[in-house]
Structures are given as C-alpha cells and as structure tokens.
N, C-alpha and C positions, 0 to 999 in steps of 0.2 A: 504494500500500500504506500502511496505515495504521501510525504507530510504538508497538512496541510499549509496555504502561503501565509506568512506571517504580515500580520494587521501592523505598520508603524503609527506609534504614538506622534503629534504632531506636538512640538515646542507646545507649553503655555502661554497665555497672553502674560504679559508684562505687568509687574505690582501696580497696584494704584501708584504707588509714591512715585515709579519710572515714569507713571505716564503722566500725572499731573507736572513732575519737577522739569521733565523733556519734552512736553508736548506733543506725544506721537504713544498711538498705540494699536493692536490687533484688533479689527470689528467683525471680520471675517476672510473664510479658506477658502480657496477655490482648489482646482486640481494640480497646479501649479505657480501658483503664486498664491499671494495674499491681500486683502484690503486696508488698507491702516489709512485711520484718520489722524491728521496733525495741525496742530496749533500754527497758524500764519507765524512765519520765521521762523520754523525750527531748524534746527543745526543739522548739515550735512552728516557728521559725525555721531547724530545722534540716530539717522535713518540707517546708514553703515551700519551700526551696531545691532538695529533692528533685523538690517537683512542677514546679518550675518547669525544670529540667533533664532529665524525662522527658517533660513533656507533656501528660499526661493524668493522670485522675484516680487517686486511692491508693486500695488497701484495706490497711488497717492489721493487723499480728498482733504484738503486744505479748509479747515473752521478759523473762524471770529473766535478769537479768547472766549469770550462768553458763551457763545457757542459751543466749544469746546470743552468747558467745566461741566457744561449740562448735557453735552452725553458721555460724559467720564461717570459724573454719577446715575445716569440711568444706565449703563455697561456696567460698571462695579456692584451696583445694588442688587442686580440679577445676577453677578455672578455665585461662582463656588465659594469665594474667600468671604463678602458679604451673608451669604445663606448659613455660611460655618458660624458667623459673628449672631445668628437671632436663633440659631438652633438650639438645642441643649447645653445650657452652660456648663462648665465643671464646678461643681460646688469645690473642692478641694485648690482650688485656685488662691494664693497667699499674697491679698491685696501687697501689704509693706514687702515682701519680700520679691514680686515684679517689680516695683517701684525702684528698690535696690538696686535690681541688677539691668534694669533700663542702662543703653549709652550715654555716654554725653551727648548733648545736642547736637554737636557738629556729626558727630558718628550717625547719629540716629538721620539726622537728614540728608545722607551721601548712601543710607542704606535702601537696595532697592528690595529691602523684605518688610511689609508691615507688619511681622507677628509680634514683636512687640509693643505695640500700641496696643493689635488687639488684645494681644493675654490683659493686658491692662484696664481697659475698660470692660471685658467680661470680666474682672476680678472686681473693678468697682460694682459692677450691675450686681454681680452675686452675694458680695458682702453688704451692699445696700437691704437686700432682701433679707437675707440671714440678720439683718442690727435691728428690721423693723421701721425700716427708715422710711417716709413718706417722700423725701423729694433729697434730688442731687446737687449741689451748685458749685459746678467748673468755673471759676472766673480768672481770667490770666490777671497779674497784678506786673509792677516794672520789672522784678528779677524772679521772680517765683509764679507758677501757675496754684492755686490753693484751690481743691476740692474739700467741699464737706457735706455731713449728712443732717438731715432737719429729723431729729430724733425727740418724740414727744414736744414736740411743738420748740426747740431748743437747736439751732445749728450747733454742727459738733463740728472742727476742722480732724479730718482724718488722713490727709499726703498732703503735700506741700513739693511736687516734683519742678525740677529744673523749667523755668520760665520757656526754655528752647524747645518743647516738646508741645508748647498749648494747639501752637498750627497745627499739628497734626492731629492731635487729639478730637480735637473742634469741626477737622474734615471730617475723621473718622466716622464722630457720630452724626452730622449730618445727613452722609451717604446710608447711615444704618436707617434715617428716621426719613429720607426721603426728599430731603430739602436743595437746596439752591444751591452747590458751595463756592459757586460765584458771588451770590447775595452776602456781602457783609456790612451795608452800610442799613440794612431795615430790621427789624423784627422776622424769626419767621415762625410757623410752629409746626410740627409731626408729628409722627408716632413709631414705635418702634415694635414689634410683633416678637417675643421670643419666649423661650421655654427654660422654666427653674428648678429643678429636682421634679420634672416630669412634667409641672403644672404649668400651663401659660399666664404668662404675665405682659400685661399693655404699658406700656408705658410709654407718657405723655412728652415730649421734646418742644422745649421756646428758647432758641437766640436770641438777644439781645445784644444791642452794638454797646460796647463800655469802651474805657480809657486807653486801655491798654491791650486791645483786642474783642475779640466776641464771649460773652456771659454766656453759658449753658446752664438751662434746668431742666430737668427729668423727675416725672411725679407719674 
C-alpha cells in the first residue's frame, strides 16, 4: 500500500503585536501565494520578512491607518489567540507572580509573542473572580500602570506593573471586548464573553480617555 500524501501545515498569521507594530499582516491563502493587508508606508523590510516566513509570493492591499487598526481587531478577535483569551481560564494562574516575571518594557514591545500580556490579564480576570471583586480599574499613571479591585464597595490596589506595558494591555483588552483600538480620544464600551471554572461570566468593558493614557473598567 502506498503512504498516504502528507497534508503541509501553512506558517501562522503573525502576532497581533507584529502586525499592529509593522503594519502588515496575513488575511488570506491562496494556492500559491498569499493576501496580506498593510498599513500605507510600511517598510520594504518589513514585507521581506513576511515573505520570507510564508513562503510564497504577496499580493499586497494597502489600508488608511485607521482602516487598518479596524480590521486588525476584527482579524484578531476571530482569531485562535483571541478565542484562547475568553475560553476557559486557568484558575491556577498566579496574578503577582506573571506580573514578576513580565519583561521590561523595551523587551516586551520588540517581542512579537503576546503571551505575556495575555497570561496576565487572564490572571487579573481570574483573581478578580476568585476576591469577589465587582469591577476592574486599569488606569496608566506617569511611571507606573496601577490596577485595582472594587472589593465590597472599597478599591483595593492589587499590581502596580511597569508604566511601558499599559499600551499593550489596553489593546489587548479592547480587541477581547470588541472595540475601536484606533479610538482613543472618546469613551467607548463592550463586553467581553468568557468562561471561569466552567461557568460563564459577562463582563462589562468602558474606556475612558485620562492623562496619561486610556482608563479601563470591567464590571
């Protein structure tokens, strides 16, 4: 008998962080090349690197920045990496002890892997649940980003991570709750759909423009 032809796995699309921070990213395969949309004036060097990590040849579709944040977050929100962030969280997830071992900010925003932001905000979602806590507040301040929990009507501060990390955080969960992440100069609100030691849990998302960045709360 002869063995059957083996099926090749195709590259993956590129982290949100590659595609937001470069402008260019995989929308779809054809049989021999690929689709990728890219931010007006992306970098030669940066589509080089694309072809050379899919393999095949590009067909190019040129967006308006604006444009282009807004189908980053409708490609990412549907994706796998997005679907893993509202599926079953790990209760066993050790909020301070992610927080620890996060990079510093320069490392964190040259790396084109998000899993650290997300272990992190499923670690806040989850220990928010686990304290009883009714509402989140993300708000970046001049050197430090400061989260805390509204526990019995009482904010509590619970991480106080590196100021350099709020941008990413603030994408993060917008794309989880569905919003703009172009929009940063209005309010915006969503919702975010996921599951906590089995049970579903809704939870509520509003931006708010502050001083030193965008305010998030989750309720």
């Amino acid at each position: 008998m002869s063995e059957p032809a083996r099926v090749e796995s195709r590259p993956a699309r590129p982290g949100f962080g590659f595609a937001r921070r470069h402008g260019a990213t995989l929308t779809a395969w054809h049989a021999d090349s690929a689709e990728i949309a890219c931010r007006q004036g992306v970098r030669p060097e940066v589509l080089a690197e694309l072809r050379r990590h899919l393999g095949v040849e590009l067909h190019l579709t040129p967006y308006e920045p604006v444009a282009f944040e807004r189908l980053l977050r409708d490609l990412y929100e549907q994706g796998d990496d997005a679907r893993a962030m509202v599926s079953d969280l790990d209760e066993r997830l050790d909020l301070k002890t992610l927080a620890d071992e996060l990079p510093e900010p320069e490392d964190l925003l040259e790396s084109e892997d998000d899993a650290p932001i997300i272990r992190l905000i499923n670690a806040l979602l989850t220990e928010a649940v686990k304290e009883g806590a009714s509402d989140i507040h993300v708000e970046p301040f001049e050197s430090r980003l400061v989260v805390r929990f509204r526990i019995d009507g009482v904010l509590r501060e619970v991480l106080a991570p590196q100021k350099g990390i709020a941008n990413a955080v603030v994408s993060r969960i917008k794309v989880m709750a569905k919003l703009d992440i172009a929009e940063k100069r209005l309010p915006q609100d969503g919702r975010i759909g996921l599951r906590i030691a089995g049970r579903p849990v809704d939870v509520r998302v509003s931006t708010i423009p502050a001083g030193h960045g965008e305010r998030v709360v989750l309720r």
